[in-house]
MARKE-986538 format. One line per 5 residues: number of its first residue (from 1); their letters; for each residue x, y, z of N, C-alpha, C. Coordinates in steps of 0.1 Angstrom, whole numbers. Each point is the difference from the previous one (the first is absolute). Layout:
% residues N
NUM> a> X,Y,Z,X,Y,Z,X,Y,Z; ...
***
This chain:
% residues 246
1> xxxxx> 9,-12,0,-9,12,0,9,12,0; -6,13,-7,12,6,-5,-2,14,18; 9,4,2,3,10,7,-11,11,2; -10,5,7,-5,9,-1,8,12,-3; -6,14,-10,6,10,-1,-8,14,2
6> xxxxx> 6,10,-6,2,16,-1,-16,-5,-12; -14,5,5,-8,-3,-17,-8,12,1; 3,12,8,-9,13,4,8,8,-17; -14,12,5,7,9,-14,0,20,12; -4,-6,8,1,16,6,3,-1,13
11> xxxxx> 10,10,7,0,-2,15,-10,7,4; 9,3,18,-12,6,3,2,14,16; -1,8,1,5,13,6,-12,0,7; 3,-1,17,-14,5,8,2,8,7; -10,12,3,-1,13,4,-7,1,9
16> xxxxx> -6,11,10,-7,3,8,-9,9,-11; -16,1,5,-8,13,-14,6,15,7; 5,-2,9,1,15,3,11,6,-10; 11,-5,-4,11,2,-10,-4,1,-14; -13,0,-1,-4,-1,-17,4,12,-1
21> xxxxx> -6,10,7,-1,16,-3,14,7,-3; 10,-7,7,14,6,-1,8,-9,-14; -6,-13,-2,5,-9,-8,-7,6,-20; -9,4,7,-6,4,-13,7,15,-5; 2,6,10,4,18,-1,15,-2,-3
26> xxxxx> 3,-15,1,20,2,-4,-3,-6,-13; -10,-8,-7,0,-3,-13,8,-15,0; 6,-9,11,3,-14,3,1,0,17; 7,-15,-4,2,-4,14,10,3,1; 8,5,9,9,4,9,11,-9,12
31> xxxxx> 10,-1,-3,7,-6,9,-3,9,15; 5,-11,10,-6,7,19,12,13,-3; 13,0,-4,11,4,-1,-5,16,-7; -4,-2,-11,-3,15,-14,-10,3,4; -14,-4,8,-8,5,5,5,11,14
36> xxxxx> 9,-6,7,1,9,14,11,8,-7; 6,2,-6,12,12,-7,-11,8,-6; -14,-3,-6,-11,6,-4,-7,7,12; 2,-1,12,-10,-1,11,-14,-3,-2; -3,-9,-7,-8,-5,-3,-5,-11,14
41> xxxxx> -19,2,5,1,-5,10,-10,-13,2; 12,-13,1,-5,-14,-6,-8,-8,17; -9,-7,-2,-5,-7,7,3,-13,-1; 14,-6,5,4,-6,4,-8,-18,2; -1,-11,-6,-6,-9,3,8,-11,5
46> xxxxx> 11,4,1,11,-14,4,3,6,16; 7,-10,6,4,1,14,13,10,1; 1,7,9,13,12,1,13,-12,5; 0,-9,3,12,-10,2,6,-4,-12; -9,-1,-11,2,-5,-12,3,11,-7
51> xxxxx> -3,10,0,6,10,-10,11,4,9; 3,-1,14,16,3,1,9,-10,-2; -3,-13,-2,7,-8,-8,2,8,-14; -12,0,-7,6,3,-16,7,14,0; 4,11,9,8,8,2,17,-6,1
56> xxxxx> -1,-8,4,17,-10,-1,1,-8,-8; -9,0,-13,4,-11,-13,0,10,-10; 13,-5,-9,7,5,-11,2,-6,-10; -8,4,-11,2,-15,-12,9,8,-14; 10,-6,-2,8,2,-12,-8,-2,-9
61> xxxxx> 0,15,-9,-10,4,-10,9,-6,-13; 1,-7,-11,9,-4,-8,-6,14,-10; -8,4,-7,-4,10,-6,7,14,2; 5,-1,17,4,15,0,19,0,7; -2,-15,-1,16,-4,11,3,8,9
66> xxxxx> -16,-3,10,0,10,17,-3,-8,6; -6,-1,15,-6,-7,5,-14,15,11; -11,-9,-3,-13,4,0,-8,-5,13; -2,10,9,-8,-1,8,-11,-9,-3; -8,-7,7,-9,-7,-1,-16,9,-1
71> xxxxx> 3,7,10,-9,12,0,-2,6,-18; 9,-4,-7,2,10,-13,-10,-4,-10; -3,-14,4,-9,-7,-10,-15,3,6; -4,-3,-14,-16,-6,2,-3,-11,2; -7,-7,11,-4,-13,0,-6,-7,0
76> xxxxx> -1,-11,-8,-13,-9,-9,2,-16,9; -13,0,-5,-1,-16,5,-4,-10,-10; 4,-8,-1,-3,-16,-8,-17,-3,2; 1,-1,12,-15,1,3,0,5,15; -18,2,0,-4,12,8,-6,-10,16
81> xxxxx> -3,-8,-5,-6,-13,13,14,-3,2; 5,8,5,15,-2,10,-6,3,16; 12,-2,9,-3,4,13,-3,14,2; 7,4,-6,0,18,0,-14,4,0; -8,-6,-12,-18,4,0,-8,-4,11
86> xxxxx> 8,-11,3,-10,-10,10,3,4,13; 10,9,4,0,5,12,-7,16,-2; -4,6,-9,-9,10,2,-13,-5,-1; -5,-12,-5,-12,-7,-2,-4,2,16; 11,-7,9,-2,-1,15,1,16,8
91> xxxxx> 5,8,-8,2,11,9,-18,3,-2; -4,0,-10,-11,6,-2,-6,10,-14; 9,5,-5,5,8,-11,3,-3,-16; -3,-19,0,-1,-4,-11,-4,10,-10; -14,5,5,-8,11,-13,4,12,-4
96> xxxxx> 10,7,8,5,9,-4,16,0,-9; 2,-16,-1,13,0,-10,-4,2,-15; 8,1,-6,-2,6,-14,11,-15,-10; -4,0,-10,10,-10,-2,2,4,-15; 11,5,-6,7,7,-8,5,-9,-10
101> xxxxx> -3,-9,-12,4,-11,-12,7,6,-7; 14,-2,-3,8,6,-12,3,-15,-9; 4,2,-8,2,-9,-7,14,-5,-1; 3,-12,0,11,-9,2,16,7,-9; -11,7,-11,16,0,-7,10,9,2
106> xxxxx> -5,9,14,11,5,8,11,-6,5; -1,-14,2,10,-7,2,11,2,-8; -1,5,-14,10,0,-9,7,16,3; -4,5,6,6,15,-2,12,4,10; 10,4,-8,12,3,8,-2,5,17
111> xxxxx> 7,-8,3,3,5,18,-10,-13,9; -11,-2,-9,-13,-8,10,8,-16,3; 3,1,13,2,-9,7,-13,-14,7; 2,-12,3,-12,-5,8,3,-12,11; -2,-6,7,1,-4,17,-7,-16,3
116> xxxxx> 6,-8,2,-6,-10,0,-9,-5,17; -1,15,7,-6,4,12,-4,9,1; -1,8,9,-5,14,10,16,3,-3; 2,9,-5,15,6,-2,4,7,11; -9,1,10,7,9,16,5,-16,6
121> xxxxx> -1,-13,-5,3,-11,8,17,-2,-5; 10,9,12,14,-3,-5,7,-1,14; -6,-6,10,10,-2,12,5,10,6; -4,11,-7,7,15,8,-2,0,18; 8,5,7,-1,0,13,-4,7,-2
126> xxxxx> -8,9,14,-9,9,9,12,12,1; 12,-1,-5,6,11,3,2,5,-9; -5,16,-1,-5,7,-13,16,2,-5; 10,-1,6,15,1,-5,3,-7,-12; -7,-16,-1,5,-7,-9,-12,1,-14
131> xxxxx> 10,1,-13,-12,-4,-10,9,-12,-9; -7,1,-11,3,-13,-7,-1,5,-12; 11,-4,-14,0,4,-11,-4,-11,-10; -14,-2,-9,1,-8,-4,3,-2,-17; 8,-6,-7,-5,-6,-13,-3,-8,-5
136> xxxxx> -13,1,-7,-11,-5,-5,8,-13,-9; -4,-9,-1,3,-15,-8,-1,5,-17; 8,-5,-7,-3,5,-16,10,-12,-5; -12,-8,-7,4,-7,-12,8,-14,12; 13,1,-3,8,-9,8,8,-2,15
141> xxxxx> -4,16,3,2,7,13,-10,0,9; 4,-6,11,-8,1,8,-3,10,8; -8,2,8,-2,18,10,9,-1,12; 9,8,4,8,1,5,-3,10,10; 4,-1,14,-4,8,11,17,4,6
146> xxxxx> -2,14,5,11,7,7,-8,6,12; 4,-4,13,-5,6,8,12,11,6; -7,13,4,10,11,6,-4,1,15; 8,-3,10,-2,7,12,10,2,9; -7,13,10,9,7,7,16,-5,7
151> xxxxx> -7,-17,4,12,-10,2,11,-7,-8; -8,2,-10,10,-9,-10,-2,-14,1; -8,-4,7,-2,-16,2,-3,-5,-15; 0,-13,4,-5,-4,-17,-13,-8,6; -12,-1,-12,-14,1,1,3,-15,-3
156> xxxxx> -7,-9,9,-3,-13,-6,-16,2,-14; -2,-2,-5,-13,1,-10,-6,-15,3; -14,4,0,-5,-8,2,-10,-7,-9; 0,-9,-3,-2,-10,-14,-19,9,-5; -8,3,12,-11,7,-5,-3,13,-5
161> xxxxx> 14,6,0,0,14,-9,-4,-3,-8; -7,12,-11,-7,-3,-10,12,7,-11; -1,-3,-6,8,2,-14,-7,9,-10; 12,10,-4,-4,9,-14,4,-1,-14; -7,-4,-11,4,-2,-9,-6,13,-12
166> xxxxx> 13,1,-11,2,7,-6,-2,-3,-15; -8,-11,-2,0,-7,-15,-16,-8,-3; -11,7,-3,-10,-10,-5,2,-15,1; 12,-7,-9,3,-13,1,-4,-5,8; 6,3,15,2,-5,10,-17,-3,8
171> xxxxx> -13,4,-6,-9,1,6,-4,-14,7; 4,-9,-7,2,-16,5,5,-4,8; 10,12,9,6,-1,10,-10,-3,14; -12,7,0,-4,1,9,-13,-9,2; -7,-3,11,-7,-6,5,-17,-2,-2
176> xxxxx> 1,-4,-12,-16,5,-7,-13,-6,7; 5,-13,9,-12,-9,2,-2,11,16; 9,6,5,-5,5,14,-3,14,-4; 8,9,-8,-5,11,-7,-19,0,-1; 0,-12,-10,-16,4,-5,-8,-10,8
181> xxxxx> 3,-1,10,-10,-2,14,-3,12,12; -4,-12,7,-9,14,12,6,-9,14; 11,-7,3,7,-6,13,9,5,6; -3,8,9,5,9,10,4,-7,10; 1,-11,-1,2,-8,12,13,0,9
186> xxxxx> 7,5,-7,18,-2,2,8,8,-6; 8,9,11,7,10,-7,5,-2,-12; 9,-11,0,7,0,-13,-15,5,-12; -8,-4,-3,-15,1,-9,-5,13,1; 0,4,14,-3,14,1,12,10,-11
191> xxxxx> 11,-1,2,8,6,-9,-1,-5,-11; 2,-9,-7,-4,-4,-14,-13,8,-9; -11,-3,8,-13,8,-4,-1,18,-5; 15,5,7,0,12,4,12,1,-16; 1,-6,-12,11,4,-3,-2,15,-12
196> xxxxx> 6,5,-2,0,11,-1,8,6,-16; -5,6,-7,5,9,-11,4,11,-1; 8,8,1,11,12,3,1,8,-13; -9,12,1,1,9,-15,2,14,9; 19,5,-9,6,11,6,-11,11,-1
201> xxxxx> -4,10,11,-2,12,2,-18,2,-4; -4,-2,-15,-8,4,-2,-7,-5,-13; -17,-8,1,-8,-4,-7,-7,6,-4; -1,7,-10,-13,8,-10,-11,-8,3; -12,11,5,-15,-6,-2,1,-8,-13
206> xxxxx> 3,7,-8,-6,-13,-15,7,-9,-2; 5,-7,10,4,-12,-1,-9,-12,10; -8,7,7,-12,-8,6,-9,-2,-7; -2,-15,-3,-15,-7,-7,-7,-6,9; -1,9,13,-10,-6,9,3,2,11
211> xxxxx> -12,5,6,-6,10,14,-8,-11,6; 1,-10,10,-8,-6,6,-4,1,12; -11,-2,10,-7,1,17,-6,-13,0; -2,2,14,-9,-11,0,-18,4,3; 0,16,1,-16,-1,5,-4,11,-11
216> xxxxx> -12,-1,-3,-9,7,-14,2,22,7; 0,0,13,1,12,0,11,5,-3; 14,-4,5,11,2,-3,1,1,-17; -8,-6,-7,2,2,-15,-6,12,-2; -13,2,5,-4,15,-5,8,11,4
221> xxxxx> 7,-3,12,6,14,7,18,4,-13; 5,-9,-1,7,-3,-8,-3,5,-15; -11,-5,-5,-1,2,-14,-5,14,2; -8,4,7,-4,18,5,11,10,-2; 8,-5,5,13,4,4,10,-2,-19
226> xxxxx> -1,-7,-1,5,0,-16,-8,7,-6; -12,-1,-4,-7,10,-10,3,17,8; 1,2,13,3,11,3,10,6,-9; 6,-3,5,20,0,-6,1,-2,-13; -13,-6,-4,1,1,-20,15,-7,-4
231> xxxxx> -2,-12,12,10,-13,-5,1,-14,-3; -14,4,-7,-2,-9,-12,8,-8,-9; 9,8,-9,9,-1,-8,12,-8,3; 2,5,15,10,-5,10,2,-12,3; -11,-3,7,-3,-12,9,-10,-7,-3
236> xxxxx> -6,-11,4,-11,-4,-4,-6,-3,11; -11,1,1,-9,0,10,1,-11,9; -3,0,17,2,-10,7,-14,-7,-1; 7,-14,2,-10,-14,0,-3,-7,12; -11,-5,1,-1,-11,14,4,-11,-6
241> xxxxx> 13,-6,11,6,-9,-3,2,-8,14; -7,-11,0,-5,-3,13,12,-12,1; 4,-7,-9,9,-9,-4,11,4,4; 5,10,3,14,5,-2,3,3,21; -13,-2,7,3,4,19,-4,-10,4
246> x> -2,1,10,0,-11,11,-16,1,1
***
């Protein structure tokens, strides 16, 4: 039996609705990073532990031969019935996420990196001293980690870091039968579920073919809100997509 794989054609970007208004007025989505140099003022749906983790990860950009905040990207998901949704399902707030479809063939565009986990999952200690430099896997290379800290100690890595890769090819690298499930059951799965697509800085609205909620009002308030803004042309109107939450 052959390998389960990569058979989607669009990721997927999830938002809080309060961010439409500022998301729509910049004309894309916005890295956490180009948004706050914007003072642009984001509502936050991830945990503040986890974004001080991605403040200490650095991924070697091959496009620009730098290394790139994590913060710098935009971040997509493989799929959306990851833990990430399913713990706002439980906060209560399911209905206020927004879920943002671009289409897959961003994968091919210089700089766009992707994660065969939750890309904050890199063994970083609690001490904001230390970060970690990563390069992404390409072709015959594998992803390679440099950790920096104040000690100089050297980082044991631990075999559940998630890996960044820099090459389409490699999409078979990762874990498609726990990816396109819903089994939370065990960290290792919890990070899997979570893996992640990396596009530097900034996504043009017209590159979304799809605006999804899960409840009929959130479509009206949404599509109101588009015909407002006479962004039609732009965007396409959001849909109930009941399939896509918990």
């Amino acid at each position: 039996m052959a390998e389960p794989s990569y058979s989607g054609n669009c990721i997927y970007h999830m938002t809080h609705f309060e961010n439409l208004i500022s998301i729509f007025q910049s004309g894309a989505l916005l890295s956490k990073q180009l948004s706050s140099s914007r003072h642009i003022i984001h509502r936050s749906i991830a945990m503040d532990e986890v974004q001080s983790l991605r403040d200490r990860i650095f991924v070697w950009d091959y496009a620009t031969h730098s290394f790139k905040n994590l913060h710098s990207y935009v971040p997509f998901y493989f799929t959306v019935r990851n833990v990430m949704l399913y713990k706002k399902y439980r906060e209560g707030i399911q209905g206020d996420i927004v879920i943002f479809e671009v289409d897959d063939s961003i994968l091919d565009e210089n700089g766009t990196v992707f994660t065969d986990g939750n890309a904050s999952t890199q063994k970083l200690s609690k001490s904001v001293a230390e970060v970690v430099e990563i390069t992404p896997a390409i072709f015959d290379k594998k992803c390679q980690r440099r950790y920096i800290r104040s000690d100089s100690r050297l980082h044991q890595i631990d075999e559940s870091c998630s890996d960044f890769y820099a090459s389409k090819v490699l999409l078979p690298k990762l874990d498609w039968t726990i990816i396109n499930g819903s089994d939370f059951s065990e960290p290792e799965k919890k990070r899997k579920t979570c893996a992640e697509i990396l596009v530097p800085n900034v996504v043009p609205l017209e590159k979304i073919i799809g605006i999804a909620v899960n409840n009929q009002a959130m479509v009206w308030k949404i599509n109101a809100f588009i015909s407002k803004q006479s962004l039609e042309r732009r965007v396409p109107l959001a849909t109930l997509k009941s399939s896509l939450f918990f």
